[in-house]
C-alpha positions as a Markdown table, in Angstrom:
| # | Residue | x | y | z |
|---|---|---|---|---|
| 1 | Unk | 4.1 | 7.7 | -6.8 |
| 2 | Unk | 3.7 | 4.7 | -9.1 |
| 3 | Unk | 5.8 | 3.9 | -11.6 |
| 4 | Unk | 4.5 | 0.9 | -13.6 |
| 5 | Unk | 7.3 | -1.1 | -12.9 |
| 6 | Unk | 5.2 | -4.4 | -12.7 |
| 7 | Unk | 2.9 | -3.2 | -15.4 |
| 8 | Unk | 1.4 | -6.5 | -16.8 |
| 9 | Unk | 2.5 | -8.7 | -14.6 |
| 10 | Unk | 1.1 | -11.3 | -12.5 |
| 11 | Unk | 1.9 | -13.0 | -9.2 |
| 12 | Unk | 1.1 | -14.7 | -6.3 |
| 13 | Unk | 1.2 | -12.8 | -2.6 |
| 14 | Unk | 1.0 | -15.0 | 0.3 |
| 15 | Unk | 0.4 | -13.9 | 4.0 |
| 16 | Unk | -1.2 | -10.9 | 4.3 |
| 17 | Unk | -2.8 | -10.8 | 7.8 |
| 18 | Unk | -4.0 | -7.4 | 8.3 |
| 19 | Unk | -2.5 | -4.0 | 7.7 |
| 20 | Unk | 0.3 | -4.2 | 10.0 |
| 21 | Unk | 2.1 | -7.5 | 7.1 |
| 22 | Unk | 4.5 | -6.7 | 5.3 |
| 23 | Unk | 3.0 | -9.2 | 2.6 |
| 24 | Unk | -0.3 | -6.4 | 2.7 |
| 25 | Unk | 2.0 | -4.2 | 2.1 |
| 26 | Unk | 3.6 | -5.7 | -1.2 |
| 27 | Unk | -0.4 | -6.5 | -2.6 |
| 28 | Unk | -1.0 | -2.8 | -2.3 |
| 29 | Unk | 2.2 | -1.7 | -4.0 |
| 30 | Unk | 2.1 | -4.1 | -6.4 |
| 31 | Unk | -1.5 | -3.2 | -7.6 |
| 32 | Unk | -0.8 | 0.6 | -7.8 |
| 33 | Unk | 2.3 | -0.8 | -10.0 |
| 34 | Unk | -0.1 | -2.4 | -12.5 |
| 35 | Unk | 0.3 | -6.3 | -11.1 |
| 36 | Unk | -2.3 | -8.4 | -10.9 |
| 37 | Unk | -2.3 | -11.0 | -8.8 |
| 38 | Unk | -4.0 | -13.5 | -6.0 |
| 39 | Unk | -3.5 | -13.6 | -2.6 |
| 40 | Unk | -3.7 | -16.6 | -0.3 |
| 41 | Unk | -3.1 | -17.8 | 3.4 |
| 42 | Unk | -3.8 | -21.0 | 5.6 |
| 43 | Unk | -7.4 | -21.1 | 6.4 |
| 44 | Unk | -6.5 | -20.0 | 10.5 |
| 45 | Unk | -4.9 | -17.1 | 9.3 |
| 46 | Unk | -7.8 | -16.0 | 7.0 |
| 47 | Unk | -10.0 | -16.2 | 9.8 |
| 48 | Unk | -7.8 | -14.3 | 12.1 |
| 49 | Unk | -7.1 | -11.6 | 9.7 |
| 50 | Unk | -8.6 | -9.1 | 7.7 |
| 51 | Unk | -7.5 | -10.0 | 4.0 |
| 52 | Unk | -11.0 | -9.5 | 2.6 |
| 53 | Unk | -10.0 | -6.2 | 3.2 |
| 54 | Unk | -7.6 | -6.0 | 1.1 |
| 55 | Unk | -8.8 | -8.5 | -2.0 |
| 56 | Unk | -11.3 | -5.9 | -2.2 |
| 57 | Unk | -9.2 | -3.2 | -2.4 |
| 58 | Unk | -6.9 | -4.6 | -4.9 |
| 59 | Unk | -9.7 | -7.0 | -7.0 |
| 60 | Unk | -7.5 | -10.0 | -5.9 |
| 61 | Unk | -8.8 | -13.3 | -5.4 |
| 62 | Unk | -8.4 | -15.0 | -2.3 |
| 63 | Unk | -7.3 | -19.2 | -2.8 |
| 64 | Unk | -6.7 | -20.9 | 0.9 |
| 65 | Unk | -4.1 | -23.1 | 1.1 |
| 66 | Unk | -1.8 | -24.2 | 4.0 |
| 67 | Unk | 1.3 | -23.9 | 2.9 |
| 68 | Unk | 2.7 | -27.4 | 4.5 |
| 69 | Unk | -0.1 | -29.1 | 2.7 |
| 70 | Unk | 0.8 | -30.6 | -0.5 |
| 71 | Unk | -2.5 | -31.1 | -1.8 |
| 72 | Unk | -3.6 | -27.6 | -1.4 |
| 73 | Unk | -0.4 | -26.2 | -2.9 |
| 74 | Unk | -1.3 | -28.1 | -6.1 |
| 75 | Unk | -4.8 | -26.6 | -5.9 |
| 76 | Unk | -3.0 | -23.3 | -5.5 |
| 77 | Unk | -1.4 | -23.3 | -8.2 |
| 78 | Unk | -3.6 | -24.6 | -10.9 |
| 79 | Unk | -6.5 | -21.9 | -9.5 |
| 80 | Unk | -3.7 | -19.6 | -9.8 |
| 81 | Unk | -3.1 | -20.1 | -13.4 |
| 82 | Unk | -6.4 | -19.7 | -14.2 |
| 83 | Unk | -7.4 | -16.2 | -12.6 |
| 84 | Unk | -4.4 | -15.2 | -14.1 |
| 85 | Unk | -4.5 | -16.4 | -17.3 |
| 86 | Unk | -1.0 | -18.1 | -17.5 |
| 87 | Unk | 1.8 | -18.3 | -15.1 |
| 88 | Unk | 3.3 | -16.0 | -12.6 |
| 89 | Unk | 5.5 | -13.5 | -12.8 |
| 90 | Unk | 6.5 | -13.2 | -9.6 |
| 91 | Unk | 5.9 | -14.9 | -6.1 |
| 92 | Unk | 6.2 | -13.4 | -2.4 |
| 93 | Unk | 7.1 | -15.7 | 0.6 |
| 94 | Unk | 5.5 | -14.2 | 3.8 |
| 95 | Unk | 5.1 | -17.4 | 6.0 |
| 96 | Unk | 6.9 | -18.0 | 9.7 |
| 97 | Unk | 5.7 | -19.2 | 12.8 |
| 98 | Unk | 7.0 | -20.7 | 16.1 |
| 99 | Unk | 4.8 | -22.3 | 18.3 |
| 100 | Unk | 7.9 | -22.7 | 20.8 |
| 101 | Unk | 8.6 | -18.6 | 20.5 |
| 102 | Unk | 4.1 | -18.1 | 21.0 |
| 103 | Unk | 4.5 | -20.0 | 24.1 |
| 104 | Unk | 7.7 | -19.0 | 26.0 |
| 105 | Unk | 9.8 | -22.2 | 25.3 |
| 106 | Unk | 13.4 | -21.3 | 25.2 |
| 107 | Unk | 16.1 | -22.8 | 23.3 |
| 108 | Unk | 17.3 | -25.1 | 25.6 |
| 109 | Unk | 14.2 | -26.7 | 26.3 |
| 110 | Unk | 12.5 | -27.1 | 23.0 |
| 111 | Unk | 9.1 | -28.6 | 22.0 |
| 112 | Unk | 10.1 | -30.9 | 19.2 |
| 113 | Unk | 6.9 | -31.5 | 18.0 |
| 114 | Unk | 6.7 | -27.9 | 17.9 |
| 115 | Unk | 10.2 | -27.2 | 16.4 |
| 116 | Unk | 9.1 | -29.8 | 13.4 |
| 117 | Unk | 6.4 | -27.4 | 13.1 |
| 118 | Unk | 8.2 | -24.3 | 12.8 |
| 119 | Unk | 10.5 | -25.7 | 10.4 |
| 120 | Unk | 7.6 | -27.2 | 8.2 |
| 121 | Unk | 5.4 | -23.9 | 8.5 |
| 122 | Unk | 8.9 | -21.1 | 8.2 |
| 123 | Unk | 11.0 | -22.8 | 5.9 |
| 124 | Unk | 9.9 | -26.4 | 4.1 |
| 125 | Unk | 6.9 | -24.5 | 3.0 |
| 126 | Unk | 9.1 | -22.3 | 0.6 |
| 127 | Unk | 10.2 | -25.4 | -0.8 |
| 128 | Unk | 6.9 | -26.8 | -1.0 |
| 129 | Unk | 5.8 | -23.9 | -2.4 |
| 130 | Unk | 8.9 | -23.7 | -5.5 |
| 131 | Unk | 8.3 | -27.4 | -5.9 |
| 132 | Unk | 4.3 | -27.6 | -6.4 |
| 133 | Unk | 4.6 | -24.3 | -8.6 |
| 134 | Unk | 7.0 | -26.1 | -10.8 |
| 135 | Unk | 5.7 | -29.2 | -11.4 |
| 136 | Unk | 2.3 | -27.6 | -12.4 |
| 137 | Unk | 4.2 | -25.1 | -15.2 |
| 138 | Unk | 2.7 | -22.0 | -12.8 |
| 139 | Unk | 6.3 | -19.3 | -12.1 |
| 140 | Unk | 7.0 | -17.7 | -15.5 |
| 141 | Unk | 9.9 | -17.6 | -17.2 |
| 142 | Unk | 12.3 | -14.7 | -16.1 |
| 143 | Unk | 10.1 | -14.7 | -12.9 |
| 144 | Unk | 11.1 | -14.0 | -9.4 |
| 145 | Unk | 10.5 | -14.7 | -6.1 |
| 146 | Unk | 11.5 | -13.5 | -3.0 |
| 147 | Unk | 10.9 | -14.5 | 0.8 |
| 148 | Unk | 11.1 | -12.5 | 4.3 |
| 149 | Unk | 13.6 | -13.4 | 6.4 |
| 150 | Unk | 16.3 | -12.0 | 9.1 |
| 151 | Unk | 19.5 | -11.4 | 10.5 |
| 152 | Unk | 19.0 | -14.2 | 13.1 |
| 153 | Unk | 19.9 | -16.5 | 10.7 |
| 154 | Unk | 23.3 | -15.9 | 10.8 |
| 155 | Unk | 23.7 | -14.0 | 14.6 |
| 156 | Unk | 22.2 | -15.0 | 17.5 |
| 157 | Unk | 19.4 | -13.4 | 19.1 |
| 158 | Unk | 18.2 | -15.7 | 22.1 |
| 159 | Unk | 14.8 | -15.0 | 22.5 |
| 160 | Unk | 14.4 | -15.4 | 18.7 |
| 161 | Unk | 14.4 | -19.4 | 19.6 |
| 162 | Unk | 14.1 | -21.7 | 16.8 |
| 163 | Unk | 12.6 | -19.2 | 14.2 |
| 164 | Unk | 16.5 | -18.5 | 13.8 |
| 165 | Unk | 17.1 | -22.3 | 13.1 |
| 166 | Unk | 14.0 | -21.7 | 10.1 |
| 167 | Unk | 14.8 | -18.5 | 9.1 |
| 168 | Unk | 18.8 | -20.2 | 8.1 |
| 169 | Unk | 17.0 | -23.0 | 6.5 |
| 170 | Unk | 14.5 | -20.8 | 4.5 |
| 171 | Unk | 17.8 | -19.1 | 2.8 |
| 172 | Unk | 19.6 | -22.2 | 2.5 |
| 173 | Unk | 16.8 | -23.5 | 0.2 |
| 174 | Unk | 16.1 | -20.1 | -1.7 |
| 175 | Unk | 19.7 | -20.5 | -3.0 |
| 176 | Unk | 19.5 | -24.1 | -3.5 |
| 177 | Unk | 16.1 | -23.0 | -5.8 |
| 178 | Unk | 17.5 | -20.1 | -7.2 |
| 179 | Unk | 20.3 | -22.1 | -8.9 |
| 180 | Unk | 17.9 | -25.0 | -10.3 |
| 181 | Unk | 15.2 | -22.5 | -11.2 |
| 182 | Unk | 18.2 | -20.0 | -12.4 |
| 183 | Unk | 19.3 | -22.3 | -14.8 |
| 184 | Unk | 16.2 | -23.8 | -15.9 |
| 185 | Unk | 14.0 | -20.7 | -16.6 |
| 186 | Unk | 16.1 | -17.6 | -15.3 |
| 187 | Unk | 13.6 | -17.3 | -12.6 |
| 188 | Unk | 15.3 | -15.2 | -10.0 |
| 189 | Unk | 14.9 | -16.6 | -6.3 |
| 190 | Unk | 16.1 | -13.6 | -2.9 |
| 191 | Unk | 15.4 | -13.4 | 0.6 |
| 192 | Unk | 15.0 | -9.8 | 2.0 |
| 193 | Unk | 16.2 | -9.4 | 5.8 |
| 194 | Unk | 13.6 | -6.7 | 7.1 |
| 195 | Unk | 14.5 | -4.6 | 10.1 |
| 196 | Unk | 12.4 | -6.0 | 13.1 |
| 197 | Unk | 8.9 | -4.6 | 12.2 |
| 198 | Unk | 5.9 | -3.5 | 14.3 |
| 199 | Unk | 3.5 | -6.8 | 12.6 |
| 200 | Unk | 1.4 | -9.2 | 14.5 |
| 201 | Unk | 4.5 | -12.1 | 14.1 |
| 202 | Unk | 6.9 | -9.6 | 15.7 |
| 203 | Unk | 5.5 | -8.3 | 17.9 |
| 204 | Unk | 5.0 | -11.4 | 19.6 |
| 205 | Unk | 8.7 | -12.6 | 20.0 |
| 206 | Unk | 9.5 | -11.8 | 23.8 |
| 207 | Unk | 11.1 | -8.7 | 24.4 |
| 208 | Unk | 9.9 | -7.1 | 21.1 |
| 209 | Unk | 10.0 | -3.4 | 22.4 |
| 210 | Unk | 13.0 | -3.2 | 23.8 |
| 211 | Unk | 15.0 | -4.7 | 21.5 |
| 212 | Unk | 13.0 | -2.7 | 18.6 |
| 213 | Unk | 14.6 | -0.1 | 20.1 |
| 214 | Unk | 18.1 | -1.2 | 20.0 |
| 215 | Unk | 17.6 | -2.0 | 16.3 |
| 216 | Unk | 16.7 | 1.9 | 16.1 |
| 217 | Unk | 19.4 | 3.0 | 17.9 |
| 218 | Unk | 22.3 | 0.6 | 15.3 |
| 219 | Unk | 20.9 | 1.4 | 12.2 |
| 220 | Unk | 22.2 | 4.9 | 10.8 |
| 221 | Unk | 18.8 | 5.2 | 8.9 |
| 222 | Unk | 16.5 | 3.9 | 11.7 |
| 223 | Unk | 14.6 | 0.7 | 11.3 |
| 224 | Unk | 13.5 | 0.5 | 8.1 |
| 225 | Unk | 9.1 | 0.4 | 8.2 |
| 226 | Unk | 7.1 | -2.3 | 6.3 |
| 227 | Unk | 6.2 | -0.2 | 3.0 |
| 228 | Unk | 9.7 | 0.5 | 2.6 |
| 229 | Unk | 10.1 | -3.2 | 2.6 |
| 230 | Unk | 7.3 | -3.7 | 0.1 |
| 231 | Unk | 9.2 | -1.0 | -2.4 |
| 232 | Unk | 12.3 | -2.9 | -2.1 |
| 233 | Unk | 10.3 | -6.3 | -2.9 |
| 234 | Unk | 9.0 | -4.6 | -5.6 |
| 235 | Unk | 11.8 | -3.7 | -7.4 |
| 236 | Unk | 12.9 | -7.5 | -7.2 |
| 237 | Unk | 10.0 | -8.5 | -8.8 |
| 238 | Unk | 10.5 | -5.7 | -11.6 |
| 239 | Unk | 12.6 | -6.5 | -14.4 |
| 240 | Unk | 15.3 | -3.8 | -13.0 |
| 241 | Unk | 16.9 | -6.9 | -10.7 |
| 242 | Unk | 16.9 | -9.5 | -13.8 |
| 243 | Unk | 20.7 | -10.8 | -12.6 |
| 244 | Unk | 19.9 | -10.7 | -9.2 |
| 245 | Unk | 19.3 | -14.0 | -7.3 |
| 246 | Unk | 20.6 | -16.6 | -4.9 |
| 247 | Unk | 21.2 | -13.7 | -2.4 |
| 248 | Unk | 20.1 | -12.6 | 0.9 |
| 249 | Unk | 19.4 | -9.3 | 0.9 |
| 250 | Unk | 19.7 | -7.0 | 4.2 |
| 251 | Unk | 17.0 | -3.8 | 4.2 |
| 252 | Unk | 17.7 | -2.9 | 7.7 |
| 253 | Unk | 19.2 | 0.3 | 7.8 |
| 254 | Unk | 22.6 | -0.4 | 7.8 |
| 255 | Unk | 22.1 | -2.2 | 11.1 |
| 256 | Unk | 23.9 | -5.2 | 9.7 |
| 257 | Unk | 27.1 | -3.7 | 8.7 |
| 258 | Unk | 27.1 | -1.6 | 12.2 |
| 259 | Unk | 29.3 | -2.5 | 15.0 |
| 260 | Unk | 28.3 | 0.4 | 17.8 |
| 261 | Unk | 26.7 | 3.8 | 17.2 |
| 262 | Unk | 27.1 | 6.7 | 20.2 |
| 263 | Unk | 23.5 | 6.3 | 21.4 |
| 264 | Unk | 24.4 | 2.3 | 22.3 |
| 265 | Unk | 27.9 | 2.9 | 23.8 |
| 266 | Unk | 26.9 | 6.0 | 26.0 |
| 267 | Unk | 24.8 | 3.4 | 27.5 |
| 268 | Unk | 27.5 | 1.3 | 29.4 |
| 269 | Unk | 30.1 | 4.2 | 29.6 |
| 270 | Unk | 29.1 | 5.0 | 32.9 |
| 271 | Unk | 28.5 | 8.9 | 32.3 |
């Protein structure tokens, strides 16, 4: 059921992958909510995805642009403002990536190459992103924007590697945005901490399944699925959150407030 909440508004979706993203996710909700908007994603991703798919489905345009590449960010955002026909009202942060975690490096024996990578690619590129958009006059006043992140970021998860080191930065520099940008143009700035999720980037990380499971068993409403996720970004984008930013917000549910549940202590009780 829609309910118009982003009736007339336009914004800026970035990666969508294929069906499984929770960024494809968002696009579809966000059309059948009246937005308009364009979609965009490095050039690899495009080719490894289906987002064609999808830009038909919801008459968005496509603009490539790496998101660690300043010059394409600039092109971005102009292109932006001209399918739109102004600025955005609202802008979705769907970007991580670890080569370290692809290729089985753990912690202690990082890549640093690589870890400059996953910093750049995870995290600097929301900054990049907030930066580019408002030097070229492209987020809206009373805009918002929201990024993906998790609860790695504050506890450890060891095979999460150093996408826990990017996912701390990425809300680090939302808040340090969402104050500037706050102040400047009440443009609200959140990070949503998803449950882990059944997408191409998760499932991935080593020892997905299992602990997918344990997830399940913590949270007192289960792992919460991707279109769930994509409702609750919507309402941030909506005018219902206008004195909501600067936080990290957990849609996980309940897993992050829960110490034990039965199903996880009968495990080690011996019976």
């Amino acid at each position: 059921m829609a309910y118009g909440l982003l009736s007339g508004k336009r914004g800026i979706i970035s990666g969508a992958l294929n069906e499984q993203s929770i960024a494809w996710k968002v696009a579809e909700l966000a059309h059948a909510e009246g937005a308009r908007f364009v979609l965009t994603n490095a050039p690899v991703a495009m080719r490894m995805g289906e987002i064609k798919k999808l830009a038909d489905a919801t008459g968005a345009p496509v603009i490539p642009a790496d998101a660690t590449n300043d010059a394409d960010l600039e092109k971005l955002f102009a292109e932006s403002v001209k399918h739109l026909g102004g600025p955005a009202d609202f802008l979705l942060h769907s970007i991580g990536m670890s080569p370290n975690v692809r290729k089985g490096r753990p912690y202690d024996d990082l890549n640093y190459d690589w870890y400059k990578q996953t910093l750049d690619v995870s995290a600097m590129s929301l900054h990049r992103m907030l930066q580019a958009a408002e030097k070229a006059g492209a987020l809206a006043p009373g805009g918002s924007v929201v990024a993906l992140t998790y609860i790695a970021a504050q506890r450890v998860f060891p095979d999460y590697g150093d996408m826990a080191d990017a996912k701390a930065l990425l809300e680090s520099i939302t808040r340090s945005w969402g104050y500037r940008l706050g102040r400047s143009k009440r443009i609200r700035v959140n990070t949503v901490s998803q449950s882990p999720t059944m997408t191409t980037a998760g499932s991935g990380i080593k020892g997905f399944d299992g602990f997918y499971g344990f997830a399940q068993a913590m949270s007192p409403l289960g792992n919460a699925p991707a279109v769930d996720c994509a409702g609750y970004c919507i309402t941030l984008f909506s005018d219902l959150t206008r004195y909501v930013t600067m936080q990290n917000l957990y849609h996980d549910g309940g897993f992050s407030t829960t110490g034990a549940t039965p199903e996880v202590v009968a495990k080690f009780s011996g019976a």
